[in-house]
C-alpha positions in Angstrom: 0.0 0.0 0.0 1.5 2.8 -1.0 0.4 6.8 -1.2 1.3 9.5 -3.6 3.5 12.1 -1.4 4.0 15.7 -1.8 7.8 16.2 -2.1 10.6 18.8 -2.8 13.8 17.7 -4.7 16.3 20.4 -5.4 13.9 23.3 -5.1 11.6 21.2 -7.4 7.9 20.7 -5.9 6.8 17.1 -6.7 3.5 15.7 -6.4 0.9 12.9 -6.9 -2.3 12.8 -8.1 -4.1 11.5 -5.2 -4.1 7.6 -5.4 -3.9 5.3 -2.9 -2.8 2.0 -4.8 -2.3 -2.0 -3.9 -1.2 -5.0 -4.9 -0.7 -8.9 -4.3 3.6 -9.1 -5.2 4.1 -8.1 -8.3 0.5 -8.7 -9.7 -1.9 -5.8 -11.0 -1.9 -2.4 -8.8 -5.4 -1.3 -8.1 -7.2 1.8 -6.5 -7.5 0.9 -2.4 -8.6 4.5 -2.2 -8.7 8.1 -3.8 -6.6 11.2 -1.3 -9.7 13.6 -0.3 -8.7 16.8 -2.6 -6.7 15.0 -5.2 -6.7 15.2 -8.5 -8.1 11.9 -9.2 -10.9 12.1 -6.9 -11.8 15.8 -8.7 -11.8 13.9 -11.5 -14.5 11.6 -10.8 -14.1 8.9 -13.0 -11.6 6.8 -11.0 -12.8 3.9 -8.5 -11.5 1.9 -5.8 -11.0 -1.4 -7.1 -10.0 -0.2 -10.5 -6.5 -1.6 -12.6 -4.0 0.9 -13.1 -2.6 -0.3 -16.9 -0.8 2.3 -18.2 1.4 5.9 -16.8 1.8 8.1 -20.0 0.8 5.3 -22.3 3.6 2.7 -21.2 2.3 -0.8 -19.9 2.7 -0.7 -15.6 2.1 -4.7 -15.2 4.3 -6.0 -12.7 5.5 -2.8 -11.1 5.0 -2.2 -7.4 3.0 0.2 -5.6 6.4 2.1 -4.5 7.5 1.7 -8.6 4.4 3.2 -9.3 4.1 6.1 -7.3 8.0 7.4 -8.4 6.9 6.9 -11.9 3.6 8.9 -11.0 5.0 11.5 -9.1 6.3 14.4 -10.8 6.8 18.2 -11.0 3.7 20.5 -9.2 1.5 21.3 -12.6 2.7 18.6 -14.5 0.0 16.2 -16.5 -0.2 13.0 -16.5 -2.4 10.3 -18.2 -3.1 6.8 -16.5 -5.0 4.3 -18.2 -7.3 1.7 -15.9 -9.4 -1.2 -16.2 -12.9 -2.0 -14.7 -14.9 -5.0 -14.3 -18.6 -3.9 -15.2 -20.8 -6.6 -14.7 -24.3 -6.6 -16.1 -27.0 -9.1 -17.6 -24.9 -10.0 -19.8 -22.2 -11.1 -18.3 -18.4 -9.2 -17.0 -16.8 -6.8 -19.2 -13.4 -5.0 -19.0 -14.2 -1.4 -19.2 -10.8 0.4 -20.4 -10.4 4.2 -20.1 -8.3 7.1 -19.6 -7.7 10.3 -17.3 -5.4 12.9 -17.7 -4.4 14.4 -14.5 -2.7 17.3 -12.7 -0.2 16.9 -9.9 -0.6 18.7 -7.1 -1.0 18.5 -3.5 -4.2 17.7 -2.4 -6.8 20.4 -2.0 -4.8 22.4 -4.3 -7.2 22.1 -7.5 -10.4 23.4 -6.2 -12.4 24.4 -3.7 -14.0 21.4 -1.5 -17.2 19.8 -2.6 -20.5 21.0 -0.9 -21.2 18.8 2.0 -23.4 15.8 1.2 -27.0 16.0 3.0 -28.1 13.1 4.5 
């Protein structure tokens, strides 16, 4: 289990994108969670439980959590694109759902303001 950090290297701000990810060895790395404020949970497409698949296009299968976070860590700003995979089940049958999110790194809460608060 690994989580992005918020970093300086060199005078160099470094950040994640908000993911919390896990894996079994060196088997897929999926979403345990999304960091409140982070780019990937402003983006609302991502899900615990999804596959990450791709950083920037390049195949991720068989890299750690820890390999994974250096590789999606980067300057404050910066854009990066992961790729996932989701198991949609339906009448049908399971389907792998394959998509794509282009993200900003940045600490967390950084992006925008915080959501209204959900009535209940």
């Amino acid at each position: 289990r690994v989580v992005q950090p918020y970093q300086t290297d060199v005078g160099v701000r470094r950040a994640g994108v908000g993911l919390v990810l896990e894996a079994k060895g060196r088997g897929p790395a999926h979403v345990a969670e999304l960091g409140p404020g982070g780019s990937a949970e402003w983006s609302g497409k991502i899900r615990p439980g999804d596959k990450l698949i791709t950083v920037d296009g390049s195949d991720v299968s068989g890299r750690t959590p820890s390999e994974l976070s250096q590789i999606i860590t980067g300057p404050e700003g910066s854009k990066v694109k992961l790729g996932f995979s989701r198991l949609r089940r339906d009448y049908t049958g399971d389907h792998e759902e394959i998509y794509e999110v282009l993200l900003t790194r940045a600490p967390p809460n950084r992006l925008a303001p915080p959501p209204p608060p959900r009535e209940s």
